[in-house]
C-alpha positions in Angstrom: 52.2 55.1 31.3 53.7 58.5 30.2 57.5 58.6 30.1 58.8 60.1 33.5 61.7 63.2 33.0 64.3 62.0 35.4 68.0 62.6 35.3 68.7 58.9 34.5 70.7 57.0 31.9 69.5 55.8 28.9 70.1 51.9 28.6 70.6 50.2 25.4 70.3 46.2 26.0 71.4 45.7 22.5 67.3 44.6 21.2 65.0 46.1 19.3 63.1 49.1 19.8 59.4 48.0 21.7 61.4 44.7 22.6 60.1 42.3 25.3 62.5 42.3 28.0 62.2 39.8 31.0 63.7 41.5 34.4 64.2 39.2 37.5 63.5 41.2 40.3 63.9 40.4 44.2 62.2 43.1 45.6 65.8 45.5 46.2 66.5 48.2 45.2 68.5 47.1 42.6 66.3 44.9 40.7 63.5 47.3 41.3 65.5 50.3 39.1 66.6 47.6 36.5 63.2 46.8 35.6 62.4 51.0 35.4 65.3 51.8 33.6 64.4 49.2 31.2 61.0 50.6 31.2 61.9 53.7 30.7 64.0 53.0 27.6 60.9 51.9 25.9 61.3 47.9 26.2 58.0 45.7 26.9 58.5 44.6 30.6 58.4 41.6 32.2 58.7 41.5 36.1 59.4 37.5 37.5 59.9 37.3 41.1 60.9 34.1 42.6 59.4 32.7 45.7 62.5 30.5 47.0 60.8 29.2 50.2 57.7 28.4 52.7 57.6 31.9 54.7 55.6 30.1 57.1 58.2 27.5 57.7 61.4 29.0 56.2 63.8 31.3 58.9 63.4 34.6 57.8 65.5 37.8 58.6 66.3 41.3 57.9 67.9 42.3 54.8 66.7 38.8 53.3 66.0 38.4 49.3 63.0 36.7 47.8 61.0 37.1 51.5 57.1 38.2 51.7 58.0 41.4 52.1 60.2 41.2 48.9 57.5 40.1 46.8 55.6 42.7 48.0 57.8 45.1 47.2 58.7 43.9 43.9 54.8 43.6 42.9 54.6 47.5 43.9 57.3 48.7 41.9 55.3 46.9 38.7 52.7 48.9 39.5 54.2 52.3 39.8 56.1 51.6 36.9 53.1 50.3 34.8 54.5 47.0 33.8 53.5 43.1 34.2 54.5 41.3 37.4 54.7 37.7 37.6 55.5 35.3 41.0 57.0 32.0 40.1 56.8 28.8 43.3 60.5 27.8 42.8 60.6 26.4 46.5 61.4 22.7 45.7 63.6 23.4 42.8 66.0 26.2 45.7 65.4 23.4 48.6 67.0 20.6 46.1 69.6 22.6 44.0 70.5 25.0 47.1 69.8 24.7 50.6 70.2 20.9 50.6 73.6 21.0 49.1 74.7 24.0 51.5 73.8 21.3 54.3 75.3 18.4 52.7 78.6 20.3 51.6 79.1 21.5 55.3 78.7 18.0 56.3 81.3 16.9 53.6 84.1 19.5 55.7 83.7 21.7 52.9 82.2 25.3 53.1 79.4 26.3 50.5 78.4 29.2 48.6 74.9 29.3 48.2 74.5 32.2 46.6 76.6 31.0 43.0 74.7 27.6 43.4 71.2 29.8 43.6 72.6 32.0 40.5 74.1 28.7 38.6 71.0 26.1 39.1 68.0 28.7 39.5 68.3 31.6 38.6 70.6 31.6 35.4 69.1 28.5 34.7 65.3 27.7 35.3 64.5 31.4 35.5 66.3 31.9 32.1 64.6 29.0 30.8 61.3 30.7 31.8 61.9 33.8 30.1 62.9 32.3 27.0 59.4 30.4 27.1 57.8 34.0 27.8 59.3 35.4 24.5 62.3 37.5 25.9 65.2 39.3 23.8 67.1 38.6 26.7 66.5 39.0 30.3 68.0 41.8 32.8 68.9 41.8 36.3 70.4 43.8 39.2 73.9 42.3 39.4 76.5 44.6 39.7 78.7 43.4 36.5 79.3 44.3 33.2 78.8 42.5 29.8 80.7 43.4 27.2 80.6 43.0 23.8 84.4 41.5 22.3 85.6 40.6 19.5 84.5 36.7 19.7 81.3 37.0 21.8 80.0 38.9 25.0 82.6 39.3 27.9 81.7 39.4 31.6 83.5 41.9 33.2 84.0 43.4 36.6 81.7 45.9 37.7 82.4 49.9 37.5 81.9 50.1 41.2 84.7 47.8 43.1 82.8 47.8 46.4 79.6 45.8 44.7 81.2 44.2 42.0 79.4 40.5 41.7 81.9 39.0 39.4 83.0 36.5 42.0 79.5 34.8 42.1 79.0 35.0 38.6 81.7 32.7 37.8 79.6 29.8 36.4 77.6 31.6 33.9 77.8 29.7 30.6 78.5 31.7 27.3 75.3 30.8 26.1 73.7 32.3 29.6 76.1 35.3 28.8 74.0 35.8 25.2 71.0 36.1 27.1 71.7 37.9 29.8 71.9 41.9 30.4 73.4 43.5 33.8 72.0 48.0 32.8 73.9 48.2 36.5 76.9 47.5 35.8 78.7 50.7 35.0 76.8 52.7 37.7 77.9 53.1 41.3 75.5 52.7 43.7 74.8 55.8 45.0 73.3 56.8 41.5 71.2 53.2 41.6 69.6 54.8 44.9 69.3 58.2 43.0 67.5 56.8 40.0 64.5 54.8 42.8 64.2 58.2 44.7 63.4 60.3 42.1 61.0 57.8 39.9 59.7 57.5 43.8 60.2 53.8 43.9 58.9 52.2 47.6 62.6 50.5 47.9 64.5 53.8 47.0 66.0 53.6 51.2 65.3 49.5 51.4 68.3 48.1 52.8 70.4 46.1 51.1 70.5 42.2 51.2 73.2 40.9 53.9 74.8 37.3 54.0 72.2 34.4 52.8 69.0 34.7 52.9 67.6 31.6 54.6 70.4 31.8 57.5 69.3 34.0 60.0 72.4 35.8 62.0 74.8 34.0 59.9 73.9 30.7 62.4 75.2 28.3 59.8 75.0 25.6 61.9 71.6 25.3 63.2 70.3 25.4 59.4 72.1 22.6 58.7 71.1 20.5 62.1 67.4 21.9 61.0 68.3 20.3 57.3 69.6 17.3 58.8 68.7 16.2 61.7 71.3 14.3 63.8 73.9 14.1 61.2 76.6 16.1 63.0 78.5 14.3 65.6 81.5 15.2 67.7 84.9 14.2 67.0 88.3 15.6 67.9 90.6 19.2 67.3 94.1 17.5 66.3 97.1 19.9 66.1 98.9 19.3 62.5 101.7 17.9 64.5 99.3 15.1 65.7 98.5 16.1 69.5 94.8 15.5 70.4 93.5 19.0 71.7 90.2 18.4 72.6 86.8 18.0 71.0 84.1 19.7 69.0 80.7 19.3 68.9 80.6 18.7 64.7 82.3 19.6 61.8 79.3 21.5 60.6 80.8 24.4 63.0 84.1 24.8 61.6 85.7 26.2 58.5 89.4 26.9 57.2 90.9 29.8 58.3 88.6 29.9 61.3 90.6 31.2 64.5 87.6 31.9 67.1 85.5 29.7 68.6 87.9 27.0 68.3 87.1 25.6 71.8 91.4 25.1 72.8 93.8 27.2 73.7 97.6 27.3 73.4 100.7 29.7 73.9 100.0 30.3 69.6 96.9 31.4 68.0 95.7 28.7 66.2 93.4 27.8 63.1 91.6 25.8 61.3 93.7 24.0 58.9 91.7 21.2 57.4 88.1 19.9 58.1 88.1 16.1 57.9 84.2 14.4 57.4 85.5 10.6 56.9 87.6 10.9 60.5 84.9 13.8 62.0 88.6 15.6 62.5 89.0 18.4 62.6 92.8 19.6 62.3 94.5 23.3 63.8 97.7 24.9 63.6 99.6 28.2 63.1 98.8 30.7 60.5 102.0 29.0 58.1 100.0 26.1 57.9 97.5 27.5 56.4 99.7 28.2 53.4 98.5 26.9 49.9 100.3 26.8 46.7 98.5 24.6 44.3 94.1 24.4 44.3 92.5 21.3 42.5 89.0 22.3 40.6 85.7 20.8 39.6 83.0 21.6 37.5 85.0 24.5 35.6 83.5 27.1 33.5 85.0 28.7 31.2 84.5 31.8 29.1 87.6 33.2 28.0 88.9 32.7 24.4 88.9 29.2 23.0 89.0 26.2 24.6 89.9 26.3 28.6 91.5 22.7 28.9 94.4 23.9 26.3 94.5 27.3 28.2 95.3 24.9 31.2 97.4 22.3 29.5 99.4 25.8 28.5 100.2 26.6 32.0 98.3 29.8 30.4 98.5 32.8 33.0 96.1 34.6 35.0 94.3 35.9 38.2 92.2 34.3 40.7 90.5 35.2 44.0 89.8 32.3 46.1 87.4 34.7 48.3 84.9 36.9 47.5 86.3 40.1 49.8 90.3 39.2 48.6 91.9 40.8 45.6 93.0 38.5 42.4 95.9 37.0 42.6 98.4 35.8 40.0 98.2 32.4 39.3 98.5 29.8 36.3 96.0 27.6 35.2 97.3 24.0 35.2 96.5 20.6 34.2 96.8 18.2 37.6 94.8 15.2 36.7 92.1 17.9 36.2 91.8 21.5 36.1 94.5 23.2 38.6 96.0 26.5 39.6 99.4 27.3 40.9 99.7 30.2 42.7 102.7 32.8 42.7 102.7 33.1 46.0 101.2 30.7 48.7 97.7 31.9 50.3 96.4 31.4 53.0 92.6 30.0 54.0 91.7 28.1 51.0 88.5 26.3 52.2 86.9 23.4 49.9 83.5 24.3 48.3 84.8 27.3 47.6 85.2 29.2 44.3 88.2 30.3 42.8 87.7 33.0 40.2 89.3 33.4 37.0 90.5 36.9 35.4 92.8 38.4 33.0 96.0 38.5 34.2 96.2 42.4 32.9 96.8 45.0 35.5 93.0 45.7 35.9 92.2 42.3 35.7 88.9 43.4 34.7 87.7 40.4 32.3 85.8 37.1 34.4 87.5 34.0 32.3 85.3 31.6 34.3 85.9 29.5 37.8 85.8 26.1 39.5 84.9 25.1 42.6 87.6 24.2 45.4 88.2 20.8 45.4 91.2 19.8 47.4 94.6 22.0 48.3 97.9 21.5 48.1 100.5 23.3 50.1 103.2 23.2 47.4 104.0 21.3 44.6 105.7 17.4 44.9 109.4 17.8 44.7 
């Protein structure tokens, strides 16, 4: 195709001239201007497109990634664009690595994130792994975050535009993922992404963007699970911290830390959810103090600062977290508990299990992603 004159930046993924460059692209907006940007720079497109489930059995909604509609979409961009386009069946692999452990996590009192396990086992995995085997320089996608070339290796850093900065789901990519990998949107707001697809005329250019997870419809968490599993939630009782029986819930499946509504009691206080307890099928309330936690224990830990991330922790080395995707970073030092640990400065509040908590540099930006863990247990301050 000839080269089309728009007013749009010109990328430089950091391969050759004429390179082969894989782009994974879900049928957004985002994706879709990747992939023509990259085009547009002169590389040798690839277009892969995952299809994560049955549409005919899988609940579908609105503002949902990887969809029919999606791979329609992403299939005419290809064509406008005048590049390759590619579908890949990776249902059993996202049923396995994904939606079965969103159920089983939520039936563990624990509160998943699908969308870093979809990034961490799929897509920054077997995806990679295919684009490798299709003779990539590296492969590009749509995340809004920022790779940065440092003085010992690439740097993931936090995306020029705060309001769709991915970092926080990106906190398991490996530095050898991180070689691979190329984000063109990351110092663009998002108002220029849209831009860019109106002017190259791009079918998504006003497609809205995706909302929540894609295979729960209406954010019903709950009936995914009882669809996933089948019987496995059964009522218990809502204790008080102080020990008072309240009342009972229908499963733990419906409750999370922090959770206030819904909570099925009623007191002179407002009360929340405090702790979600699968072996007793309790689940435990309180006030908002309660909530309060000093000290989060980790599993599978990445890390991708400077050297080695167990004598960073053994160190008591400082830096930021965010123990929720919407919340800011934190300060906090790393610690070794057994395990990998962080002590927060100050207490916070709504520290859920399954969760992620993020590390950054503890400079004032804290702009650099040093890696993450997942949320295995809380403490609400440190033994005496």
């Amino acid at each position: 195709m000839d080269i089309i004159a728009i007013d749009a930046p010109k990328i430089d993924l950091g391969a050759p001239a004429g390179a082969r460059v894989i782009v994974a692209m879900s049928g957004g907006v985002d994706s879709s201007v990747t992939a023509a940007l990259c085009k547009l720079a002169g590389y040798d497109v690839v277009g892969l497109t995952l299809q994560l489930y049955d549409h005919g059995v899988a609940i579908q909604k609105k503002g949902a990634c990887c969809a029919g509609q999606d791979i329609a979409d992403a299939r005419r961009v290809a064509e406008a664009m005048d590049f390759p386009h590619y579908v890949l069946d990776y249902e059993s692999r996202f049923t396995d690595a994904v939606m079965n452990d969103f159920a089983d996590t939520y039936l563990a009192g624990a509160t998943p994130i699908p969308c870093v396990r979809c990034n961490q086992e799929v897509k920054f995995k077997d995806l990679l792994e295919t684009a490798r085997d299709l003779g990539g320089a590296c492969m590009a996608t749509g995340h809004y975050i920022r790779r940065v070339e440092g003085p010992n290796g690439p740097e993931l850093r936090r995306a020029y535009d705060a309001a769709k900065d991915q970092s926080y789901f990106l906190f398991a990519t490996t530095r050898d993922q991180l070689d691979y990998l190329r984000f063109p949107l990351g110092d663009m707001p998002k108002e220029e992404v849209r831009r860019i697809a109106g002017e190259l005329g791009l079918v998504v250019a006003d497609k809205p963007d995706s909302q929540d997870i894609c295979f729960v419809p209406e954010g019903k968490y709950a009936s995914v699970v009882e669809r996933l599993r089948p019987g496995a939630a059964e009522p218990g009782e809502i204790v008080h911290v102080d020990g008072t029986v309240m009342g009972r819930h229908p499963g733990i499946i419906h409750y999370t830390v922090g959770q206030r509504r819904g909570l099925g009691v009623a007191t002179g206080e407002p009360l929340y959810v405090v702790r979600v307890d699968a072996t007793t099928r309790q689940v435990v309330v309180g006030p908002r103090d309660a909530l309060l936690i000093r000290r989060i224990m980790l599993n599978d830990v990445t890390w991708i600062g400077d050297g080695k991330g167990e004598d960073a922790a053994r160190r008591g080395e400082k830096l930021a977290v965010k123990v929720r995707s919407t919340r800011p970073p934190k300060s906090a030092s790393l610690v070794w508990d057994d395990g990998w640990a962080v002590e927060l400065d100050d207490p916070e509040e709504g520290v859920a299990p399954g969760q992620a908590c993020v590390f950054y540099s503890p400079d004032d930006a804290n702009d650099r992603v040093l890696g993450g863990g997942w949320i295995a247990s809380t403490r609400a301050m440190d033994p005496a």
